[in-house]
N, CA, C and O atoms as a GROMACS GRO file, in nm:
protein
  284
    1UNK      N    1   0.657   3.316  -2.252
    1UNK     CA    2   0.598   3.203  -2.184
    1UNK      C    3   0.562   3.091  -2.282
    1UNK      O    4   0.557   2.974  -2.243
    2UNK      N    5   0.539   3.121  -2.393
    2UNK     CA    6   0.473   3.023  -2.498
    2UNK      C    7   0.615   2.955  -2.526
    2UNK      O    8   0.607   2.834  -2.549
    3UNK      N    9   0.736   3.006  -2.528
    3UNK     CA   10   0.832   2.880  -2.518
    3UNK      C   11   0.840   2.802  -2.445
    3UNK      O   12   0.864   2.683  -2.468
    4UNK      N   13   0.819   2.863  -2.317
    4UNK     CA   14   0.821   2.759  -2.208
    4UNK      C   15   0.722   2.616  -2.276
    4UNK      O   16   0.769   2.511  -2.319
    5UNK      N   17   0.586   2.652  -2.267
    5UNK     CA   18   0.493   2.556  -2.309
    5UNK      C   19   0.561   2.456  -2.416
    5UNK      O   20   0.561   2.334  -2.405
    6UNK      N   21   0.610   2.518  -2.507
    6UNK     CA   22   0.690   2.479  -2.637
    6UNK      C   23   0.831   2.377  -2.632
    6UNK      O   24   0.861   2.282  -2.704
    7UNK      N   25   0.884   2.425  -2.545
    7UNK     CA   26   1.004   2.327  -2.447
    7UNK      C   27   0.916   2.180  -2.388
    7UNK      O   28   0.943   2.062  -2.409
    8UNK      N   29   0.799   2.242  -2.305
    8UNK     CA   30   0.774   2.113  -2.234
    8UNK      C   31   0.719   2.014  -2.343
    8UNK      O   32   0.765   1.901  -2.350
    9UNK      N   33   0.648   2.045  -2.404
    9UNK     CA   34   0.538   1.963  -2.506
    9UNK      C   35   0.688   1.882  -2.597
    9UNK      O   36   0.664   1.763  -2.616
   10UNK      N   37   0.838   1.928  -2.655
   10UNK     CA   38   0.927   1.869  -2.689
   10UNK      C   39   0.957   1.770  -2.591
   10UNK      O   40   0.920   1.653  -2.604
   11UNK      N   41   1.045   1.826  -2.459
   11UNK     CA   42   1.045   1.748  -2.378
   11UNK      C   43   0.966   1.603  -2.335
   11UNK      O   44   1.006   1.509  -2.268
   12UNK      N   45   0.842   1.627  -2.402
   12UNK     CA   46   0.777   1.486  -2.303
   12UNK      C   47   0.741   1.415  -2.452
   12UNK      O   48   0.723   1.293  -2.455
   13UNK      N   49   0.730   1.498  -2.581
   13UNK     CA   50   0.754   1.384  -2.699
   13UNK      C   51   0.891   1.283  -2.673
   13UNK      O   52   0.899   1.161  -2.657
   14UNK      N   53   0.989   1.386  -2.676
   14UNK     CA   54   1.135   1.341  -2.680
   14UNK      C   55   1.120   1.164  -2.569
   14UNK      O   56   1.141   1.046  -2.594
   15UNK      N   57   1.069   1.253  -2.437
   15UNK     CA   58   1.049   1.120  -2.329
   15UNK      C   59   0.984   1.041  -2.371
   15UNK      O   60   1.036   0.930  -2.362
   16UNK      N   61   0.861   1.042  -2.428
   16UNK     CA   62   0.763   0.919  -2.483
   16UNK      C   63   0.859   0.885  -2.638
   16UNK      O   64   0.911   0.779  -2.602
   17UNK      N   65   0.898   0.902  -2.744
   17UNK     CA   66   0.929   0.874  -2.841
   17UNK      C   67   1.031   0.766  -2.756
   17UNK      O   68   0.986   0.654  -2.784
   18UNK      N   69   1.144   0.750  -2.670
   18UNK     CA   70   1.237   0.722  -2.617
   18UNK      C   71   1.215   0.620  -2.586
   18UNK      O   72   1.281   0.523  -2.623
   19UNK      N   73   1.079   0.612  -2.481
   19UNK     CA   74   1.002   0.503  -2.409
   19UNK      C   75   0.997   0.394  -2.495
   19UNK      O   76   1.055   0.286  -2.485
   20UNK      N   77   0.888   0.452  -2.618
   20UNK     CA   78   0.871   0.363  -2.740
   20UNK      C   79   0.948   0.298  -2.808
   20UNK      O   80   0.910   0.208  -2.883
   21UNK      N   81   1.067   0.331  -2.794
   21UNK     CA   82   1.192   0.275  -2.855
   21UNK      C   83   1.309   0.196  -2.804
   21UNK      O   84   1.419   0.161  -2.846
   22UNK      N   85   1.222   0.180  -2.673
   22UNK     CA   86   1.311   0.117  -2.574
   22UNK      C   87   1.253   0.008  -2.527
   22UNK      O   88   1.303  -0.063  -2.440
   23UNK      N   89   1.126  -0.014  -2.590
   23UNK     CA   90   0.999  -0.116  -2.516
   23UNK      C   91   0.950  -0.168  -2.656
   23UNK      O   92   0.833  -0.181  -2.693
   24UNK      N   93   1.022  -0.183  -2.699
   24UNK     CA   94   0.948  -0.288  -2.844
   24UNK      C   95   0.948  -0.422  -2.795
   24UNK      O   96   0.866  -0.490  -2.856
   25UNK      N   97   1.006  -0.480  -2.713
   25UNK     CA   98   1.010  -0.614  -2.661
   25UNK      C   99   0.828  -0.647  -2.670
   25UNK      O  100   0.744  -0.573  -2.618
   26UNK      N  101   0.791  -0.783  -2.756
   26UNK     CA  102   0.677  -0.860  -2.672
   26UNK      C  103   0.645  -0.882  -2.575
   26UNK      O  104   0.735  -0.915  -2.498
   27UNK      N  105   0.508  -0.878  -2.522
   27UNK     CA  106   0.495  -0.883  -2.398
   27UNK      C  107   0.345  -0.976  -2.377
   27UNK      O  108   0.258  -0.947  -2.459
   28UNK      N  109   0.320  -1.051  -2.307
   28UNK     CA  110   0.192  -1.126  -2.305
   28UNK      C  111   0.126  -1.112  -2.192
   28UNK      O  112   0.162  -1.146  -2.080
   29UNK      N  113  -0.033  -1.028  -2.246
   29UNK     CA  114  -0.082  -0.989  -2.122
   29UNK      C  115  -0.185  -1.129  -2.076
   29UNK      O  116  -0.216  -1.220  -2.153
   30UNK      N  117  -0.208  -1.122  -1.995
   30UNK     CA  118  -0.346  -1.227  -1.949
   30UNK      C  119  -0.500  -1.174  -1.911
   30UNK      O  120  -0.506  -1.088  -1.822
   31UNK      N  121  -0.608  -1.212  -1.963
   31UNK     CA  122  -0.695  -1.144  -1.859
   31UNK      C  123  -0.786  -1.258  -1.872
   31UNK      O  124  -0.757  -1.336  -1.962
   32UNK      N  125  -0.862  -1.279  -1.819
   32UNK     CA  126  -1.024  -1.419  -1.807
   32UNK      C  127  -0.981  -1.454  -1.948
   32UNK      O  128  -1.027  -1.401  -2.049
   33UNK      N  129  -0.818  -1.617  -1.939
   33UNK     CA  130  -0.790  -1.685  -2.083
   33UNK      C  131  -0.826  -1.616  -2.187
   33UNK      O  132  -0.924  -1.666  -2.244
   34UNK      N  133  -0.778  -1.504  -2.245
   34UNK     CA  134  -0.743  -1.436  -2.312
   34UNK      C  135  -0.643  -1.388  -2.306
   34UNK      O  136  -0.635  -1.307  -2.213
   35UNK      N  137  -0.521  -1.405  -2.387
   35UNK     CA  138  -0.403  -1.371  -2.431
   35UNK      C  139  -0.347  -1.213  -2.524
   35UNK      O  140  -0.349  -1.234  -2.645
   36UNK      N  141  -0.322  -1.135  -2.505
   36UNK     CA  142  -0.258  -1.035  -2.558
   36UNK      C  143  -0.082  -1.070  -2.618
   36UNK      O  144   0.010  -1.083  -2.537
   37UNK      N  145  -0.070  -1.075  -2.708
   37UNK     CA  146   0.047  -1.044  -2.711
   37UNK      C  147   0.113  -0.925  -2.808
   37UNK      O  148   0.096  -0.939  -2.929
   38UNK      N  149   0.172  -0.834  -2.771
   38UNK     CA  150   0.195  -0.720  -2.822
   38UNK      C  151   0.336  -0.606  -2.765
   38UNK      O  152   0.375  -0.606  -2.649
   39UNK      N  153   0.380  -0.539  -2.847
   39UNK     CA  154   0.479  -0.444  -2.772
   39UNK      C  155   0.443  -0.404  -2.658
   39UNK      O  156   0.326  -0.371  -2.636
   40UNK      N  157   0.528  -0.401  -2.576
   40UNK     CA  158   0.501  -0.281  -2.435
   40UNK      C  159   0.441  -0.161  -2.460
   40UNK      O  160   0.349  -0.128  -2.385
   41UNK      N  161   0.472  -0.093  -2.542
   41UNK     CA  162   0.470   0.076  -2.559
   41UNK      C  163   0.382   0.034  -2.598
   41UNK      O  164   0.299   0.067  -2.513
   42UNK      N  165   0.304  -0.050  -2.713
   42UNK     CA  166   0.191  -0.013  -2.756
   42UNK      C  167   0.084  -0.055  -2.679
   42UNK      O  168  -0.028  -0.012  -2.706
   43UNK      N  169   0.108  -0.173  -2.537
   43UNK     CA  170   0.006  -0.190  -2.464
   43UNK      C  171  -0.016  -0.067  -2.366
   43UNK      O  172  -0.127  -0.040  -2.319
   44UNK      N  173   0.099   0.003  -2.340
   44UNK     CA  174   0.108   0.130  -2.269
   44UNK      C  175   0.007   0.248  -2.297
   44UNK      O  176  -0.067   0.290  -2.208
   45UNK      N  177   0.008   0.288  -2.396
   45UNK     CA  178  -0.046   0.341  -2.526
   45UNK      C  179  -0.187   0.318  -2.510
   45UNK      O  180  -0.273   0.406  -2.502
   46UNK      N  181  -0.210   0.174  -2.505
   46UNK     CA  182  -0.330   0.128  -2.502
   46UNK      C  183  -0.447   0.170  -2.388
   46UNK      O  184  -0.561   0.215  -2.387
   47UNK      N  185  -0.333   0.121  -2.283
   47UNK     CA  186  -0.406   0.143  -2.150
   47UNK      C  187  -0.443   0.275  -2.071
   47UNK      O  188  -0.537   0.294  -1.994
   48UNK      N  189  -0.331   0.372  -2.117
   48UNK     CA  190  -0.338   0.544  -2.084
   48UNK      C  191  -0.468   0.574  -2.165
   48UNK      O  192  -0.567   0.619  -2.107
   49UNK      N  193  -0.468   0.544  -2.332
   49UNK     CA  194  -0.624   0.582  -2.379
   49UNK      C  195  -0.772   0.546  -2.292
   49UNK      O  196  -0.870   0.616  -2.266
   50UNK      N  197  -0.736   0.397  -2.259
   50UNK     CA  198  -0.867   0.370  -2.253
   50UNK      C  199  -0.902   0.395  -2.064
   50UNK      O  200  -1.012   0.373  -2.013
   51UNK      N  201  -0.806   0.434  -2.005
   51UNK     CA  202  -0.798   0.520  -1.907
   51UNK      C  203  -0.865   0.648  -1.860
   51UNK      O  204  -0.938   0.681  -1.767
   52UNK      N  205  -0.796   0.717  -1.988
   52UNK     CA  206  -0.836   0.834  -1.973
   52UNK      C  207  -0.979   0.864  -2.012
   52UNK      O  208  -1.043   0.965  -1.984
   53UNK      N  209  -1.020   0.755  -2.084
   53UNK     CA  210  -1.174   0.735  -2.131
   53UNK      C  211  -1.292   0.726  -2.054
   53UNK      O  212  -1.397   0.789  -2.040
   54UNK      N  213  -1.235   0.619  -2.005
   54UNK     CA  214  -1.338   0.557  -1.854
   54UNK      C  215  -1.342   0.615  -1.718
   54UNK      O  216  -1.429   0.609  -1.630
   55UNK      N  217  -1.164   0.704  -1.724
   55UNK     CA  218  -1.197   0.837  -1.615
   55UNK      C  219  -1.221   0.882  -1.589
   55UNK      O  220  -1.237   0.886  -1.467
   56UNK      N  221  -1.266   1.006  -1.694
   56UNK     CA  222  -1.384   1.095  -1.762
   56UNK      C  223  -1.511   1.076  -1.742
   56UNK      O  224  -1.590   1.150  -1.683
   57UNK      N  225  -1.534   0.938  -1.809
   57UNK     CA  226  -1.668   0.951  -1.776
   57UNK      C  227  -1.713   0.850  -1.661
   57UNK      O  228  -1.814   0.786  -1.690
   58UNK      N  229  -1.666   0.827  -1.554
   58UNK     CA  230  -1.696   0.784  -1.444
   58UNK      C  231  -1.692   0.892  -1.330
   58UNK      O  232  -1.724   0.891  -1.211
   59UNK      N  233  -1.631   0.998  -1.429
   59UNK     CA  234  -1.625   1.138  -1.345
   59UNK      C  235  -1.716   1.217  -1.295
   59UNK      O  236  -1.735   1.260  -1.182
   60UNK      N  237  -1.795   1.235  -1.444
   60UNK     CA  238  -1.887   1.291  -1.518
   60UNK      C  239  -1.980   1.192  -1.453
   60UNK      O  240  -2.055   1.246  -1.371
   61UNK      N  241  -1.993   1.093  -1.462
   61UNK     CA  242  -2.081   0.986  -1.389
   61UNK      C  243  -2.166   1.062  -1.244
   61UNK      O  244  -2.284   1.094  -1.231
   62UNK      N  245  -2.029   1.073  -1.132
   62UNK     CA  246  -2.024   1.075  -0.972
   62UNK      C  247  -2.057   1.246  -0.974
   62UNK      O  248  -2.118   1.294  -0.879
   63UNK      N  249  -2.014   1.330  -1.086
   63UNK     CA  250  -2.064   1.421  -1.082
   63UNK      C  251  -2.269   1.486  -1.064
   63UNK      O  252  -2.346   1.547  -0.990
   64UNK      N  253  -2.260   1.404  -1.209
   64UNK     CA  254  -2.406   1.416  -1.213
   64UNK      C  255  -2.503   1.348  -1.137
   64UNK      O  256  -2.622   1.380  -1.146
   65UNK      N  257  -2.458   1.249  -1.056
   65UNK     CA  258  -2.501   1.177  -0.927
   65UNK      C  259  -2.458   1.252  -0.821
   65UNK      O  260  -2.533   1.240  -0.724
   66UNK      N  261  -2.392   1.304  -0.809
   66UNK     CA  262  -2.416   1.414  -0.690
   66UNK      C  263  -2.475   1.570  -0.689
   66UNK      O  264  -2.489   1.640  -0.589
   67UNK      N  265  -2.498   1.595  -0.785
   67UNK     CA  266  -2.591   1.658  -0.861
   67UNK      C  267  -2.763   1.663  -0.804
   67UNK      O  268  -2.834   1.736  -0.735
   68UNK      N  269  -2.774   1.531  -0.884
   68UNK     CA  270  -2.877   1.488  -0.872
   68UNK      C  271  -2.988   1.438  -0.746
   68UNK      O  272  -3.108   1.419  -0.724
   69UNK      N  273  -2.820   1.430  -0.671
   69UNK     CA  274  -2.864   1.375  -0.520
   69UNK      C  275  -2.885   1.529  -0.414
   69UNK      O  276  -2.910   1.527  -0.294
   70UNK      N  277  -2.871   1.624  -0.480
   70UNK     CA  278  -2.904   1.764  -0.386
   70UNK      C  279  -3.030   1.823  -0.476
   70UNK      O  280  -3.071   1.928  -0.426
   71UNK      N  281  -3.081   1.796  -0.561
   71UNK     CA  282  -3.212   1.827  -0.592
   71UNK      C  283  -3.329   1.762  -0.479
   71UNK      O  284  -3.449   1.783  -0.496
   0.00000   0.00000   0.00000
């Protein structure tokens, strides 16, 4: 079974390494006149981190507020 695991974890480097190499193009983001300009992959990159950041703990947030709300 640990190949299996071992296959997939290649597999989805292989897919992301691919991505990255296919998305070097500039790209200009916008947000409240502020300008980004930067690779795709690495704004990609960017946005999955700080995603998975603020997911977590908005999770953890609604958790402990519902928690809190049955005491």
């Amino acid at each position: 079974m640990r190949w299996v695991y071992l296959l997939i974890i290649i597999v989805f480097a292989l897919a992301t390494l691919i991505f990255a190499v296919q998305n070097l193009d500039t790209v200009t983001v916008s947000f409240l006149n502020m300008r980004v300009a930067a690779p795709l992959a690495l704004l990609v990159l960017i946005i999955y981190v700080l995603g998975a950041l603020t997911g977590s703990s908005l999770l953890a947030l609604l958790r402990r507020s519902y928690r809190g709300s049955r005491v």
